[in-house]
C-alpha positions in Angstrom: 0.0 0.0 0.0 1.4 3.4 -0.6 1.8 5.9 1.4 -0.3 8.4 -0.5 -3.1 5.7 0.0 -2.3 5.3 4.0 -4.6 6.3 6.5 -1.6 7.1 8.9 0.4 9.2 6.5 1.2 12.7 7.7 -0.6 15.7 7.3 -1.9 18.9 9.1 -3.9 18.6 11.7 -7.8 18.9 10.9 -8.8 22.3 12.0 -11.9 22.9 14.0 -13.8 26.1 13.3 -15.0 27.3 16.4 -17.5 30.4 16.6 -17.5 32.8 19.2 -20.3 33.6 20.7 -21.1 37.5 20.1 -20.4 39.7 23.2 -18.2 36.6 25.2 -15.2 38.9 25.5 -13.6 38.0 28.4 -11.7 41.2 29.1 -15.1 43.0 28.5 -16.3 44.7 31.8 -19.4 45.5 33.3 -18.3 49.4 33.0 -16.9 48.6 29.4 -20.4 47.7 28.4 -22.1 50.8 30.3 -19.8 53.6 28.9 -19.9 51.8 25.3 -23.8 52.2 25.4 -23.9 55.8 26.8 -21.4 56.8 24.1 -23.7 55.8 22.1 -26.6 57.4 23.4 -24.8 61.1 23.8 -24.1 60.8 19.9 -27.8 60.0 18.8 -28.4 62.6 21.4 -26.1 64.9 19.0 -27.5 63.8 15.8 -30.5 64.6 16.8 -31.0 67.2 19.4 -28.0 69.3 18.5 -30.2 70.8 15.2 -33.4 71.0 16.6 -32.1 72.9 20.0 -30.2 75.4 17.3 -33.3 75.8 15.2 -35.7 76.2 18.3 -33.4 78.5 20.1 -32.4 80.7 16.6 -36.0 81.0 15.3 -37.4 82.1 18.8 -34.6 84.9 19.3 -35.6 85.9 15.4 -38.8 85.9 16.3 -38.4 88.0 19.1 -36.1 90.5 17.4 -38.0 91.2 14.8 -41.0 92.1 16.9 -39.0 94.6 18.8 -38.2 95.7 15.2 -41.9 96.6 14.1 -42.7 97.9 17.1 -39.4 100.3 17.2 -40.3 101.0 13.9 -43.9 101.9 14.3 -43.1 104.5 17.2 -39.9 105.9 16.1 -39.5 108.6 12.7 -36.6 110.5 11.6 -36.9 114.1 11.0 -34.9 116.5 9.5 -33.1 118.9 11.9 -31.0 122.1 11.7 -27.6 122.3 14.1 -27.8 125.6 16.5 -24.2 125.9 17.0 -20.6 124.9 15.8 -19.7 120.8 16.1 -16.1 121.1 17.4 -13.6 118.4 16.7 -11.2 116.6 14.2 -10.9 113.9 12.0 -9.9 111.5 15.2 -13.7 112.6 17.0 -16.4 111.2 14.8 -19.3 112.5 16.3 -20.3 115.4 18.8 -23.2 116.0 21.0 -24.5 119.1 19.6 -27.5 121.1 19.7 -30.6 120.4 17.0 -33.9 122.2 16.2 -37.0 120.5 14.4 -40.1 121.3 13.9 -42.8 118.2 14.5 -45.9 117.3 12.8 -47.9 119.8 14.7 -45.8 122.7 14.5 -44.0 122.4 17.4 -40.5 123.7 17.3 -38.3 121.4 19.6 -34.9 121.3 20.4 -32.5 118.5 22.1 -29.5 116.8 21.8 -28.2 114.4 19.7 -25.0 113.0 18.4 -23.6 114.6 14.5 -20.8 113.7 12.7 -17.4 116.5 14.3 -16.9 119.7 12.1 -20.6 120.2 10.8 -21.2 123.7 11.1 -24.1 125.4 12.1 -27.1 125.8 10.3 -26.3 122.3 8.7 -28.8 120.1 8.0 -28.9 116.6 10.4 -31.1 113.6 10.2 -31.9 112.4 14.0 -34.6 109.6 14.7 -37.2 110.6 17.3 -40.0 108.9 19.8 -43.5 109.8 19.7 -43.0 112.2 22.4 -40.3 114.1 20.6 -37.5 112.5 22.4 -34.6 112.2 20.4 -33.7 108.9 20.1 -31.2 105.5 18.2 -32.6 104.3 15.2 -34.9 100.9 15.0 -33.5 98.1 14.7 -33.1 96.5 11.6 -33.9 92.6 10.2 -30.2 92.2 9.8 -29.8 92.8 13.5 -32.5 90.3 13.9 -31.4 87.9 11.8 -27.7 88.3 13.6 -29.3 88.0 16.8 -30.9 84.2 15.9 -28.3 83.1 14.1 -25.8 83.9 17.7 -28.5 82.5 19.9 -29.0 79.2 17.5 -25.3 79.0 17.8 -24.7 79.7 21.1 -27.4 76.7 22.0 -25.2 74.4 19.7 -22.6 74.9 21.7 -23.5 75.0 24.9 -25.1 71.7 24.0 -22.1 70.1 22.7 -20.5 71.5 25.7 -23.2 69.7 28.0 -22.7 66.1 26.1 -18.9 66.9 26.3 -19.4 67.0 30.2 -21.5 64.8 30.9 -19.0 62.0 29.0 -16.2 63.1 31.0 -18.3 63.2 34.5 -19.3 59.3 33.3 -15.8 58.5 32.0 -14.6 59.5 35.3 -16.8 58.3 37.4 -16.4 54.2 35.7 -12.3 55.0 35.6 -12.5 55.8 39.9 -15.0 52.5 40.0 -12.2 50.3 37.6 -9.8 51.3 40.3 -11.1 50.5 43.1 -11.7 47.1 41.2 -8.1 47.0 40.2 -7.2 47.8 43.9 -9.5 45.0 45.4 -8.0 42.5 43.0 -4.5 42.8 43.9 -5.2 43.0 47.4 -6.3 39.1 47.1 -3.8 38.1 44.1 -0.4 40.6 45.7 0.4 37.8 48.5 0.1 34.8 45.8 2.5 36.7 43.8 4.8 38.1 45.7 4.6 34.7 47.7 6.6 32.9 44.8 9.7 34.7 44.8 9.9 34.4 48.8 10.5 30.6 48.6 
C-alpha cells in the first residue's frame, strides 16, 4: 500500500472552526459595556437634538427681534433737523453732542440733543430719529440685527449643547475610571500575596 493511499500518513492537523459567541469577551467589563452604550446614546443625542435645540433656540430669538423691530419702527420717525451751533472736533472725533432744532408734525419747534458727525457747522442740516414724544432717540432696529441676533443664539445653544454632552461623558468617563480602580485595587489585594509569595521561597 502506498503511502499516499495510507490512512496514517502525515498531514496537518484537521482544523476545527469554532464560533465565538457575540459579546463573550472576556476582558469586556461591566463598565466597558455601560460607557460603550452611553457613548452611544450622547451621539444619537447629538445627531438629533444638536439641530433642533439650534433651530428652536435661533427661530425664537428671530422671532423675538424682529418684533422689537416693528414695534421700534412703528413709534420711532426721523426728522430733519438744523444744528444751532458749531460741532467742534477733528478727524480723530467722529461724532459730537450738539444742539438740534425741528419742527414736528404739529408745529411744534423742539430742540435736544443728539450726536452729529465732528466739524458740521451750524445751520447744517442733520437727520436724527425721534420717539413719539419728541425724544430724540437710536434708530430701530433692523432685520439684519435680527437675523444676527438668531443666528448667535441658534449657535450659542449648539454649543453650549455640545459642551453639556462633552461634560456629561467626562463626568461618566470618570466616574467608571474611579470604579475600575477601586476594582483593580481589590483585585490585587487578594492576588499581591500569591504573587509576591513565589519569589519568597
Amino acid at each position: 500500500m502506498s503511502a499516499q493511499s495510507s490512512p496514517h500518513a502525515p498531514g496537518p492537523p484537521p482544523q476545527r472552526k469554532y464560533h465565538k459567541p457575540k459579546g463573550a469577551n472576556p476582558l469586556r467589563r461591566t463598565s466597558d459595556r455601560v460607557e460603550f452604550w452611553f457613548d452611544r446614546f450622547l451621539m444619537l443625542f447629538l445627531v438629533l437634538g444638536l439641530p433642533v435645540a439650534a433651530l428652536s433656540a435661533g427661530q425664537t430669538a428671530y422671532q423675538s427681534s424682529m418684533r422689537t423691530v416693528h414695534a421700534q419702527s412703528a413709534q420711532r420717525q426721523e426728522v430733519t433737523a438744523r444744528l444751532t451751533s458749531n460741532v467742534k472736533g477733528g478727524f480723530q472725533e467722529a461724532r459730537q453732542r450738539a444742539q438740534v432744532r425741528w419742527t414736528d408734525g404739529n408745529g411744534t419747534v423742539r430742540t435736544a440733543t443728539a450726536l452729529v458727525k465732528a466739524g458740521t457747522s451750524k445751520g447744517a442740516t442733520v437727520r436724527v430719529w425721534v420717539d413719539r414724544n419728541g425724544t430724540v432717540t437710536s434708530p430701530p432696529m433692523s432685520a439684519l440685527t435680527a437675523r444676527t441676533n438668531g443666528w448667535f443664539v441658534g449657535g450659542t445653544a449648539a454649543i453650549g449643547l455640545a459642551a453639556g454632552c462633552y461634560a456629561a461623558r467626562a463626568g461618566m468617563r470618570h466616574a467608571l475610571d474611579r470604579r475600575r480602580y477601586a476594582q483593580w485595587d481589590a483585585e490585587w489585594d487578594q492576588v499581591e500575596p500569591l504573587w509576591s509569595g513565589r519569589f519568597r521561597r
